[in-house]
N, C-alpha and C positions, 0 to 999 in steps of 0.2 A: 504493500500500500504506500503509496504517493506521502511522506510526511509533510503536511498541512502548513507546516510550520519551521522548515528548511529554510535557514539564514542564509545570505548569501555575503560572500567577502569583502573585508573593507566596513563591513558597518559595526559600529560598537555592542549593541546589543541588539541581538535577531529576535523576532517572533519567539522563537522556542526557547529562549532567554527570560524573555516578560511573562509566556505562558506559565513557564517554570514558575513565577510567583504565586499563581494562583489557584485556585482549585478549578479544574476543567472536568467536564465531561461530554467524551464525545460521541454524539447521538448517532446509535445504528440506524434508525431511521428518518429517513425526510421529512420534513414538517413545510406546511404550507406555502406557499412566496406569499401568500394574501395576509398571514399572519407575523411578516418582517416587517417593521416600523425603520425607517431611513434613521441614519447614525446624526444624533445634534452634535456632535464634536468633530465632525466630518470636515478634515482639512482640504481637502479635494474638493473645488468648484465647478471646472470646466470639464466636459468629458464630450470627447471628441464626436463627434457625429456619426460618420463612417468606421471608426475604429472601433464603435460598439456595436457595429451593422455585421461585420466582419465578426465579432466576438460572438455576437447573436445567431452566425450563419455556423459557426465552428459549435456552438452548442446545439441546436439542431441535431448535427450528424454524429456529434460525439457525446451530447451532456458535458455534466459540470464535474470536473476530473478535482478541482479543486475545494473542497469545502468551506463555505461564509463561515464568518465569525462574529456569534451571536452571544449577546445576554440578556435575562429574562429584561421584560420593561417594567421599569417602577412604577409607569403611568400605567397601563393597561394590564392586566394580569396577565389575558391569555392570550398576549404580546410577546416579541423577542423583539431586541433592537440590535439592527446593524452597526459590528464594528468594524470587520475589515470583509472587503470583497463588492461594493457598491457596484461594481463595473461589473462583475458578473452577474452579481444582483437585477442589474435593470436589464442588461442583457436578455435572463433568462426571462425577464416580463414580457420583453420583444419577441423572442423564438417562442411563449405563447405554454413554458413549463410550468403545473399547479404547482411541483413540489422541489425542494430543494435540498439536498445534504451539506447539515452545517455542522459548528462545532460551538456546543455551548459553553460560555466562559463564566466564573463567578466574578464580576468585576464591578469598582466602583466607577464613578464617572472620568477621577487620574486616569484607570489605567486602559478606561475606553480611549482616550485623547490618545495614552500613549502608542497604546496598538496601533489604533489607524493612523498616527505619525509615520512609525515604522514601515507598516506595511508599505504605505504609498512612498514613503523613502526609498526602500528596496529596490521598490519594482521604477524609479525613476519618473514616477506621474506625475509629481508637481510640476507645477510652474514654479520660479523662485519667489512668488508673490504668494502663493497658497501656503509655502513651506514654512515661508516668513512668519505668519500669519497661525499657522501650528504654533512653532516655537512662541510668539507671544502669545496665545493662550495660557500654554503650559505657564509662563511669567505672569501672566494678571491673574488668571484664575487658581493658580496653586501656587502660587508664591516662589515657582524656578527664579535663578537668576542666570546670567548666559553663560555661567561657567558649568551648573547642573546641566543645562541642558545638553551641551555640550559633551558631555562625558554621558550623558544617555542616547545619546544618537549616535556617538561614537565623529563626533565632528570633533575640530578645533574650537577653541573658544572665541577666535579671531573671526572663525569663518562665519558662527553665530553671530555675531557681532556685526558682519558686513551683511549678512542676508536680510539682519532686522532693519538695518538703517535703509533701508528699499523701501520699508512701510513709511519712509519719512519724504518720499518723494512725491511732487504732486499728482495730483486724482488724475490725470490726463497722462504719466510719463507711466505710473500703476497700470490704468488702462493700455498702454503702447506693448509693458511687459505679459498682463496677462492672454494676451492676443497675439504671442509671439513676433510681434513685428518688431520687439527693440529685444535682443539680450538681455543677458543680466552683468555681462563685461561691460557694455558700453553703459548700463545702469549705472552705472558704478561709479565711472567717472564723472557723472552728472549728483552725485549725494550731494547737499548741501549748496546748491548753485539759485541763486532765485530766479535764474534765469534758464531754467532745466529744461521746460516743457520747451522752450524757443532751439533753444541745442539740441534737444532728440528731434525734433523735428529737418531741424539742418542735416543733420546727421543721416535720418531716414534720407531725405533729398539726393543728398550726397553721398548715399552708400559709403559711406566710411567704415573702415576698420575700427577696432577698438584704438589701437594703436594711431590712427589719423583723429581721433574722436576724442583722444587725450590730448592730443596738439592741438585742437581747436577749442577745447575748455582752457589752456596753459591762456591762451590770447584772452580769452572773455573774464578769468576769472582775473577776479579782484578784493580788497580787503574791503570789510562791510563800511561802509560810511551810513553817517546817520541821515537817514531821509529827512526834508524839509514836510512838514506833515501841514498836507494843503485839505481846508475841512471840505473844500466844495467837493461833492460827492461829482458835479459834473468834469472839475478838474483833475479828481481822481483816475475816472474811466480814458479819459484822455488820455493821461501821464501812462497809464499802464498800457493802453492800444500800441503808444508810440513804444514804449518797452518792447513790447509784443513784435512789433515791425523789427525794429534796429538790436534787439536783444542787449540796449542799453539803458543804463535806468537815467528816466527823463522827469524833468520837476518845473512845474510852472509855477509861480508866484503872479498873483491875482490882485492888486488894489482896487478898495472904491471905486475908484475912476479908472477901473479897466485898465489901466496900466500896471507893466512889471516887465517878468523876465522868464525866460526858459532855457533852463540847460541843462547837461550832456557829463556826467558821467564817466571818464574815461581813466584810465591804468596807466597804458602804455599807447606807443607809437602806433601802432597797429591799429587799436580802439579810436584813438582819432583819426586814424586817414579814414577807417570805415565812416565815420560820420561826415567825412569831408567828401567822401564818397557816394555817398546815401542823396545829401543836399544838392551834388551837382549832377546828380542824374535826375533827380524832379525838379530841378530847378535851371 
């Protein structure tokens, strides 16, 4: 028999590592798919379309070789909740199977989180935004800090470290990674930029390497200066449109009488021809 729970290399603690903690029992017989409640600690978002068409056509002709991993539901009695296996799970909804062979775990809500961390670690399914996004869990809702987590996934504590700071990039560069259209190399060199969404975009444009996508953040980046804090909301949208265009940061100053001043931002040499650049093509 197929073990369920075969770790594979390179990862700190496998499946049959975590199980080891717990009291398992594993069910000779199939129980319901109508009776599986979806895992709430489920790090896993996105799940490919076609890749579970393919999963769905392979179960079909062969069933489910691998057994889910289930524990009773505290919410419904005569429930089980998915911990690990969601893809074969929906899968088997699709190929149109009543029953399913799983493996029931006695576990609390830790070490559902943790499973299905591992599992989809394992097998390579996150995105580096889902993965993120486990590991802070594990931090807000049980109190890890990134050095635990770390030694339970069998990562660096560094590497923890750089996958969280991804969750601190903005809603649109998140979006760019969970839709695989940006990496998570060239994420990377964008942490901390207030001007990130405007450079992955450049970036996307210009098909850059990670390595060219470092040398064009070296150019934009600069030390924080303190914004001149203008209240008009409509001089705000401005300031930031023109940000948005030139990927530099722009400040109007507004008097009573309509009069003042607008300007530009700039580091080095480069930063200014770009503006002098910008002006004399619209102008």
């Amino acid at each position: 028999m197929i073990n369920p729970f075969k770790s594979k290399k390179g990862l700190g603690r496998g499946l049959s590592s975590l199980i080891g903690d717990t009291e398992v029992k594993v069910s000779s017989n199939k129980i319901l798919i109508s009776s599986i409640l979806p895992n709430k600690y489920q790090p896993r978002k996105k799940f490919e379309k076609q890749a579970l068409e393919e999963l769905s056509n392979s179960i079909k002709e062969r069933g489910i070789i691998q057994p889910l991993i289930v524990r009773k539901s505290d919410e419904q009695s005569s429930k089980y909740e998915l911990i690990a296996g969601e893809r074969r799970w929906q899968a088997a909804q699709h190929a149109g199977l009543h029953d399913v062979p799983v493996v029931v775990v006695e576990a609390d809500n830790l070490k559902s989180l943790e499973l299905a961390i591992v599992e989809n670690v394992q097998r390579k399914d996150l995105n580096c935004i889902e993965e993120a996004g486990g590991y802070q869990r594990l931090i807000d809702d049980f109190g890890y800090d990134h050095e635990k987590v770390g030694k339970f996934i069998g990562k660096s504590r560094s590497h923890i470290s750089n996958c969280l700071r991804l969750l601190t990039l903005p809603i649109e560069v998140i979006e760019l990674l969970e839709n695989d259209k940006l990496s998570q190399g060239h994420a990377k060199v964008l942490v901390g930029l207030e001007n990130a969404h405007f450079l992955a975009k450049k970036i996307l444009d210009k098909k850059l390497s990670v390595r060219q996508a470092e040398a064009l953040v070296k150019i934009f980046k600069k030390n924080k200066i303190p914004r001149f804090k203008t209240h008009d909301p409509n001089l705000n949208n401005l300031e930031n449109s023109l940000k948005d265009k030139i990927g530099i940061n722009v400040h109007i100053k507004n008097k009573k009488n309509n009069s003042g001043s607008i300007s530009f931002e700039y580091k080095d040499i480069d930063q200014l021809n770009r503006i002098i650049q910008v002006i004399k093509l619209n102008y």
